[in-house]
C-alpha positions as CSV (number, residue, x, y, z in Angstrom):
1,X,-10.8,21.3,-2.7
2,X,-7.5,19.2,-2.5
3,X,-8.0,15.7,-4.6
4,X,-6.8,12.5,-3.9
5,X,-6.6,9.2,-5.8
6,X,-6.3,6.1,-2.5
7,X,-5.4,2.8,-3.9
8,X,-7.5,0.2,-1.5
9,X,-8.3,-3.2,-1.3
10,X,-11.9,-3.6,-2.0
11,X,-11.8,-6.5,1.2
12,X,-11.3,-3.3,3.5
13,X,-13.9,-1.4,3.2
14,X,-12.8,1.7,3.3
15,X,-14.2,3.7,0.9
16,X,-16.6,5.6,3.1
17,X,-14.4,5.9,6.1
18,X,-12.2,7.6,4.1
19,X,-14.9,9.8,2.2
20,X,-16.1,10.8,5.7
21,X,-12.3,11.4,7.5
22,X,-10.4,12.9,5.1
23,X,-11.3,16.0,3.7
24,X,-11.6,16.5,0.0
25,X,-12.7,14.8,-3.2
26,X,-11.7,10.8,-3.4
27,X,-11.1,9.0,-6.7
28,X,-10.3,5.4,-5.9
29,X,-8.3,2.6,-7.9
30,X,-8.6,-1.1,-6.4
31,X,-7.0,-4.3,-6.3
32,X,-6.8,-6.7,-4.3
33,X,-4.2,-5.9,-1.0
34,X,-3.0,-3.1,-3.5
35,X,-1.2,-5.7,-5.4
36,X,-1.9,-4.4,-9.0
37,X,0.9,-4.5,-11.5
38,X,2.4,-1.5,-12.2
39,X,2.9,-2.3,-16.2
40,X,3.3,0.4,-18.7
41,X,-0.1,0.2,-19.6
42,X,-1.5,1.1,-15.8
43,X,1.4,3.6,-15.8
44,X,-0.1,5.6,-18.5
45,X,-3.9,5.0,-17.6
46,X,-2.7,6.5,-13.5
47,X,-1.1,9.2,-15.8
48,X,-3.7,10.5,-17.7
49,X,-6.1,10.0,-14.4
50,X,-4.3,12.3,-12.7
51,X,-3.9,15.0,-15.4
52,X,-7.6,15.0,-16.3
53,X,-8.8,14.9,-12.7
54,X,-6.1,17.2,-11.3
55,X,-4.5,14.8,-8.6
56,X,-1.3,15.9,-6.7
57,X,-1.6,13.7,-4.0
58,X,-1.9,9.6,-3.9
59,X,-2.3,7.1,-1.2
60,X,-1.9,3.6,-0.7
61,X,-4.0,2.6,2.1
62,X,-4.8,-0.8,3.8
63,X,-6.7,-1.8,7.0
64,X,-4.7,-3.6,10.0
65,X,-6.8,-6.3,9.5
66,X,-6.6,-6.9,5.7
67,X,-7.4,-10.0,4.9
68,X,-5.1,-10.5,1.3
69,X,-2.0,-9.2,3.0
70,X,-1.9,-11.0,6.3
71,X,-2.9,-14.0,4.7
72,X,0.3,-14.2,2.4
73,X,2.4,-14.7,6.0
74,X,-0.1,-16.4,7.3
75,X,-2.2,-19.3,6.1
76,X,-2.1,-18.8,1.9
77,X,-5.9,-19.0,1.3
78,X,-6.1,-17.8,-1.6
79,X,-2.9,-19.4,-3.6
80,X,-5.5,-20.0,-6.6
81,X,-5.2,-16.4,-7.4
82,X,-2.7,-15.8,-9.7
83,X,-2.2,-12.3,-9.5
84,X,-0.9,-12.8,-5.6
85,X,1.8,-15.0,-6.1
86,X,4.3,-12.7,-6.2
87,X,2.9,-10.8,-3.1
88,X,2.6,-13.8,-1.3
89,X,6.8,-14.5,-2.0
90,X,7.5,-11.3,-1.2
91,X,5.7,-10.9,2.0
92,X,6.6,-14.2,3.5
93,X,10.4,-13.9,2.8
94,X,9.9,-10.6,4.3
95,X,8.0,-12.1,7.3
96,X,10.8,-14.4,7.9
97,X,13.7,-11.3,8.3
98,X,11.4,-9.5,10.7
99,X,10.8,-12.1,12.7
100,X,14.7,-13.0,13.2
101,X,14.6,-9.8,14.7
102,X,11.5,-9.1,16.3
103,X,10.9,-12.4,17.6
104,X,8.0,-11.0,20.6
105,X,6.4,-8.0,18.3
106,X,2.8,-8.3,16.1
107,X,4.1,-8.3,12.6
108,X,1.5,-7.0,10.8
109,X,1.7,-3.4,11.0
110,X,5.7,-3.9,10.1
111,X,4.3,-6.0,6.9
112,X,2.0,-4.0,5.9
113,X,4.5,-0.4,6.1
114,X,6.8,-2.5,3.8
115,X,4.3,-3.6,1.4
116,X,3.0,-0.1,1.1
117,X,6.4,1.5,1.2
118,X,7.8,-1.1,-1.2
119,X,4.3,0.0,-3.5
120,X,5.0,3.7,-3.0
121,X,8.9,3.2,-4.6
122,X,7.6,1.5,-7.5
123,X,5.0,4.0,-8.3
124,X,6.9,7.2,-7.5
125,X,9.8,7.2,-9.9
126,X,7.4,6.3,-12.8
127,X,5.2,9.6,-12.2
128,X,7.8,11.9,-10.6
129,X,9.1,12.9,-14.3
130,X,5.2,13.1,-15.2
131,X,4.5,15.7,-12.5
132,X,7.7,17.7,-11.8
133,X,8.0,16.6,-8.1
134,X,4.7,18.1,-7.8
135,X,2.9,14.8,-6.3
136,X,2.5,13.3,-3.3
137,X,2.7,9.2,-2.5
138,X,2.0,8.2,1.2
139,X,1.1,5.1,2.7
140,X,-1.8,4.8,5.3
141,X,-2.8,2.2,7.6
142,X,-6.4,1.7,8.9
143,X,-7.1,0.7,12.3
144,X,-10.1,-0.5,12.6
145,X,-10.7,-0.8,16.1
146,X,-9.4,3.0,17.0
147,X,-11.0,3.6,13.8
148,X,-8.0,6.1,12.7
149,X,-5.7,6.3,9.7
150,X,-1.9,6.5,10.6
151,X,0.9,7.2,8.4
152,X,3.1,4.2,7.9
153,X,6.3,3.4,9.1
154,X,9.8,4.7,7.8
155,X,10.9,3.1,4.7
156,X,14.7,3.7,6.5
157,X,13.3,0.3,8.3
158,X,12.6,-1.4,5.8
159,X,15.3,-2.7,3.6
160,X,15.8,-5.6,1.2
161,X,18.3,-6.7,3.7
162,X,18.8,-6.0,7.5
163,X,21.9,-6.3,9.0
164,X,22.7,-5.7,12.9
165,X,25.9,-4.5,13.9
């Protein structure tokens, strides 16, 4: 039976939806919209997780409604919470480059593919030496109303910088 460790945002929900849609056993690490730092000390802890559990495959999941993440481009809610500061920074300069481009689109599911792909390239380099190449890092959205998980969108879309010929 394959195993999986999802890193979720306890606001979501989604521990049972994924329990009952994906096949397999589920470990789960939360934090609020995934925004955990990645120190050496988390490093190691994910490390020896995934040796003593047997995990080859991770996913960084988050509805298309979460709350923490569409609230750092939107309204800033919660700027009391020191651990989303720098999430908030990042996401609303980010917000400002897509919307120079995509002036008529909903900018959430593009936000949310960049936070998760920005997540997934911190976390992969620090456990690809760990497992040989032998794990697997995606990012999955949650819709809520389809009430389906699809993958994210390419990370080639998602640079620091976007330039248009």
């Amino acid at each position: 039976m394959p195993r999986q460790l999802n890193f979720i945002c306890p606001t979501d929900y989604l521990e049972s939806t994924i329990t009952r849609q994906m096949k397999g056993k589920h470990y789960f690490f939360t934090s609020l919209g995934n925004s955990l730092s990645l120190d050496r000390d988390i490093l190691l802890e994910i490390k020896g997780f995934l040796t003593v559990n047997d995990i080859r495959n991770i996913s960084f999941i988050l509805s298309d409604d979460n709350q923490i993440v569409l609230d750092a481009f939107q309204n800033q809610k919660f700027p009391h919470i020191w651990s989303l500061h720098k999430l908030y920074s990042d996401l609303s300069s980010q917000a400002k480059r897509f919307k120079e481009v995509l002036n008529s689109c909903d900018l959430s599911i593009f936000l949310l593919s960049y936070y998760l792909n920005m997540r997934i390239s911190e976390l992969q380099p620090n456990l690809d030496n760990w497992f040989d190449g032998e794990l697997r890092i995606l990012g999955k959205i949650y819709h809520r109303q389809q009430d389906v998980f699809q993958p994210i969108h390419s990370e080639v879309f998602f640079r620091e910088k976007l330039s248009l010929n």
